[in-house]
C-alpha angles and dihedrals in degrees: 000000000000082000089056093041086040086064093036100051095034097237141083116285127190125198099247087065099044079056093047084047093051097049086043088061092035082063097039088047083054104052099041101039142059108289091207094047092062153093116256117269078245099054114077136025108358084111110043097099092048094111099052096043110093111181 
C-alpha cells in the first residue's frame, strides 16, 4: 500500500504512515457517520503497519 501512495502522492510513503492514515479515516469515518450502519473500530486498519513497525 505505501509503494502504491507513494505513486500516487508523489512522495515517499512508509507503512507506519499508511497505517496512521488509515486510523485517522476509521475515526473520521466514526465521528461523522452513523455509528449502527458500520463496521466495528476493530475491524479495519489497526493492523495494517504492522510490517514496517520494528519495536
Amino acid at each position: 500500500m505505501a509503494e502504491r501512495w507513494s505513486i500516487t502522492l508523489g512522495t515517499p510513503m512508509t507503512p507506519s504512515q499508511v497505517a496512521l492514515c488509515m486510523i485517522d479515516l476509521k475515526l473520521a469515518r466514526l465521528a461523522y457517520c452513523d455509528p449502527t450502519g458500520g463496521r466495528s473500530l476493530g475491524e479495519g486498519h489497526e493492523g495494517a503497519g504492522r510490517e514496517g513497525v520494528h519495536p
